[in-house]
C-alpha positions as CSV (number, residue, x, y, z in Angstrom):
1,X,-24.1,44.4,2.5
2,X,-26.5,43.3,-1.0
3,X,-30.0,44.1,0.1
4,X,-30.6,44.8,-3.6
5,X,-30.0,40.9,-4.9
6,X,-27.3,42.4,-7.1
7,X,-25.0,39.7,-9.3
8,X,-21.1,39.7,-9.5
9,X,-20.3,42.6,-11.2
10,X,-17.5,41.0,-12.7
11,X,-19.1,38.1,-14.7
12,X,-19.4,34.7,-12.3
13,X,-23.3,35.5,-12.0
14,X,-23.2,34.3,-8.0
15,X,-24.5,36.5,-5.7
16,X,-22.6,39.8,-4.9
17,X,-21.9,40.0,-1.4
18,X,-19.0,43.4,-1.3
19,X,-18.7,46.3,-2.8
20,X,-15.8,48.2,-3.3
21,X,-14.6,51.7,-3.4
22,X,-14.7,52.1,-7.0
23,X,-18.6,51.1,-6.9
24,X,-18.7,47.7,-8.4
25,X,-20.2,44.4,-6.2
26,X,-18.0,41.5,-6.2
27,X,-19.6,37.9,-4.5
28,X,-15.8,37.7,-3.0
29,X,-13.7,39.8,-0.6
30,X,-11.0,40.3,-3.6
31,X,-12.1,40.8,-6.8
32,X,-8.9,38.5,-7.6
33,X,-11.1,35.4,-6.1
34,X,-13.8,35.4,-8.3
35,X,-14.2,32.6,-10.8
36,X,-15.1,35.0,-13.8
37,X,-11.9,36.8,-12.7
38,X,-9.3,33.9,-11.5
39,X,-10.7,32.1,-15.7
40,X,-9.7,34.8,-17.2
41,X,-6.2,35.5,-15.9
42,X,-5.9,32.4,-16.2
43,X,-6.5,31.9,-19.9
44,X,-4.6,35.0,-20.8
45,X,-1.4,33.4,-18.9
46,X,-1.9,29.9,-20.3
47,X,1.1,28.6,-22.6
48,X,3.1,32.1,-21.9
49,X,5.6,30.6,-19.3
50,X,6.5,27.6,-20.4
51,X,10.1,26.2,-20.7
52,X,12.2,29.6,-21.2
53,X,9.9,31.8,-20.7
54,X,9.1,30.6,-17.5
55,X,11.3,33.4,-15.1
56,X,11.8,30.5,-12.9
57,X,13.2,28.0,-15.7
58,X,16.5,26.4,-14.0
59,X,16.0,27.8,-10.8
60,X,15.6,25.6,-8.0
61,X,14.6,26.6,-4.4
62,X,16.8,25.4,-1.5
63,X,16.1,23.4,1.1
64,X,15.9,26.3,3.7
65,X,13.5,28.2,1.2
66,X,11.2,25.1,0.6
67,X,11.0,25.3,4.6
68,X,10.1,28.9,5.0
69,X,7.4,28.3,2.4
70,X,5.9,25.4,4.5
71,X,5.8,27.4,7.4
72,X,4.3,30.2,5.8
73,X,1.2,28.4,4.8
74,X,0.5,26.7,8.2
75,X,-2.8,26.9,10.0
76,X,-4.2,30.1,9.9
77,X,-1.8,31.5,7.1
78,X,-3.3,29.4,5.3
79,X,-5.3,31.0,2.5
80,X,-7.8,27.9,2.5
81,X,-7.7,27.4,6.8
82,X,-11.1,26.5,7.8
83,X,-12.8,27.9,4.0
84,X,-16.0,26.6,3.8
85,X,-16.2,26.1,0.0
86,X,-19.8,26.6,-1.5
87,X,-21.5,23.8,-3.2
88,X,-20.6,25.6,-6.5
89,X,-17.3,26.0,-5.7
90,X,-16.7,22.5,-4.4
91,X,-18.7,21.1,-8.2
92,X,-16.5,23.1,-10.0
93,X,-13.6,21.9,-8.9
94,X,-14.4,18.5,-8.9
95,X,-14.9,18.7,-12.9
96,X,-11.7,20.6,-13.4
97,X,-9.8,17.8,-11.6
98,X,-12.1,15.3,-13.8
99,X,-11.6,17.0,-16.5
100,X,-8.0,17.3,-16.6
101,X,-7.0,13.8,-15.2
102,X,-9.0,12.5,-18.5
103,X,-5.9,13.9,-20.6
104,X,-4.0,10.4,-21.4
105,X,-0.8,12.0,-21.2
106,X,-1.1,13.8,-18.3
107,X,-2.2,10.9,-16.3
108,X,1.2,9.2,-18.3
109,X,3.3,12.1,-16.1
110,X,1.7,11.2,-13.2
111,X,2.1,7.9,-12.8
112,X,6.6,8.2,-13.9
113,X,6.5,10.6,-11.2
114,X,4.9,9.1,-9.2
115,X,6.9,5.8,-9.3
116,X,9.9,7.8,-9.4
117,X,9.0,10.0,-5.6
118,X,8.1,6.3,-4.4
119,X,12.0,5.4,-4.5
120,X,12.7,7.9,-2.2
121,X,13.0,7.4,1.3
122,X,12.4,10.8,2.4
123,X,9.3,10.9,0.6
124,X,8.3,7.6,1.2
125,X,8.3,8.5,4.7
126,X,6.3,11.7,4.5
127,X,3.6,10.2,2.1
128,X,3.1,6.9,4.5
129,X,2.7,9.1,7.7
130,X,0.3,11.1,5.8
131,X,-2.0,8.2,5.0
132,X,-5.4,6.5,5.9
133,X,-5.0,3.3,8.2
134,X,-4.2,0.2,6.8
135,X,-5.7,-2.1,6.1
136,X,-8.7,-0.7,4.5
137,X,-12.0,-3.4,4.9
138,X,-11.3,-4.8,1.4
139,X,-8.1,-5.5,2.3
140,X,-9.2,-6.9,5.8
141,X,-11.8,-9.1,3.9
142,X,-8.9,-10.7,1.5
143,X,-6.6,-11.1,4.6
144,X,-9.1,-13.3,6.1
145,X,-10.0,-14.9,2.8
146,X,-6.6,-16.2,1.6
147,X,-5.9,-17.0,5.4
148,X,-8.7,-19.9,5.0
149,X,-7.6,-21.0,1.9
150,X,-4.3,-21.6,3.8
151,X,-2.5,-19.7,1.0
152,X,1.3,-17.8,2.1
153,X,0.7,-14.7,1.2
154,X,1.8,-12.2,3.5
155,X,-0.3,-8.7,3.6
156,X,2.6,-5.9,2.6
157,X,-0.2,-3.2,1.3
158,X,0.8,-0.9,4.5
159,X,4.0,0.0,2.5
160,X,5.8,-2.7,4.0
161,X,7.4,-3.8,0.4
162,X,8.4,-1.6,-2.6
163,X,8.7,-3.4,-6.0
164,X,10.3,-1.1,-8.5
165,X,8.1,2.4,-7.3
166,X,5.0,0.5,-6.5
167,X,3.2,-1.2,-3.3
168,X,1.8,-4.6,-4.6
169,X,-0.7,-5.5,-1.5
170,X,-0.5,-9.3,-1.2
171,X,3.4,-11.2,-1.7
172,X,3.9,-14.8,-1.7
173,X,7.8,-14.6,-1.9
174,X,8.7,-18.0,-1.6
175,X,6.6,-18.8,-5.4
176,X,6.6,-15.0,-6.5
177,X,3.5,-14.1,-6.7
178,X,1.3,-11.2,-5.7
179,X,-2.1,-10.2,-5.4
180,X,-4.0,-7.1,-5.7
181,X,-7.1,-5.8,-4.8
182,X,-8.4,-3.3,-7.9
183,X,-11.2,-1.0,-6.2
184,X,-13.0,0.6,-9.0
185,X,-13.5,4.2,-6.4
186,X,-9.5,4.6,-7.0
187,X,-8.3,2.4,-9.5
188,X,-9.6,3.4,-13.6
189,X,-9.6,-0.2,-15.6
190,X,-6.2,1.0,-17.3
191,X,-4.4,0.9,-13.9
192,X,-5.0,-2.8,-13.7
193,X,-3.4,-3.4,-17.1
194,X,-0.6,-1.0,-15.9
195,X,0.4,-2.4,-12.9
196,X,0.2,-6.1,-14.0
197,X,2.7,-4.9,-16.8
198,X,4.6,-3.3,-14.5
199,X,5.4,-6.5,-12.2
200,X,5.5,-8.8,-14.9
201,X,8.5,-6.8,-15.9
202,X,9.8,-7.5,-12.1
203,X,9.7,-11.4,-13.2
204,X,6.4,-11.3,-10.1
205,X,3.6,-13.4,-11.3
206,X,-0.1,-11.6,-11.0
């Protein structure tokens, strides 16, 4: 135990809370979890295994593997089951997620595979099991709304209705028309202009 208000002696400057045999204080259990530690490695590896020089590169697991890997990180084998992450910890990540999702391109990736795992059933399933209830209020609010404008649009937001890899959440399919609520918490402004191109391409009127 640090009575001695020691710092990581491997370069995060948090708190050391263990020290090892060979002397040194560490502010994790392993001296692999430590930010300092877990940057490093992982600026030394970046660009090295890409494509061909990936040992993995066309290799696919099997369907029995991709099980025994599930299993294997259930509940308590679970590396993160029940972590309570620090306030640092839990900022940090936040602004490497931020950071990253502001590359253009990447974001680009996301949203073809995205559309792409949205045709398929099996993962269709998986994804809409694993979600929040729906309606959410918004949606509950514009329910009500076009209700007493006597307006036929039909709520299909609860996954009801696929159009080409994406969930419109309002259908009027007698005139072809959808709406869509844009919440600014999980939609950027670009997603807007995305997804009005996107079902202007299905002949759907926005």
């Amino acid at each position: 135990m640090n009575t001695l208000n020691k710092l990581c002696d491997y370069g995060c400057e948090q708190e050391a809370l263990y020290q090892f045999k060979n002397g040194r204080w560490c502010c994790s259990e392993s001296s692999n979890s430590c930010n300092a530690v877990c940057e490093k490695r992982s600026k030394s590896l970046k660009g090295t295994r890409i494509g061909k020089d990936n040992p993995f590169y066309g290799m696919k697991h099997t369907e029995e593997h991709k099980e025994k890997l599930k299993i294997n990180m259930l509940g308590s084998k679970n590396p993160c089951y029940r972590k309570n992450y620090t306030k640092e910890e839990r900022e940090l990540m936040s602004k490497l997620v931020s950071a990253a999702w502001e590359d253009k391109n990447l974001r680009t990736e996301a949203r073809k595979r995205g559309m792409k795992n949205f045709q398929d059933e099996r993962y269709l399933e998986k994804f809409i099991k694993g979600c929040c209830d729906k309606p959410n209020k918004h949606e509950k609010f514009l329910i009500g709304y076009l209700s007493r404008l006597n307006l036929s649009f039909k709520y299909i937001g609860n996954f009801k209705k696929w159009i080409g890899g994406k969930n419109p959440d309002f259908i009027d399919e007698k005139n072809r028309k959808i709406v869509e609520y844009f919440g600014r918490y999980w939609h950027p402004p670009e997603d807007e202009i995305d997804r009005i191109s996107h079902f202007k391409n299905m002949v759907i009127k926005l």
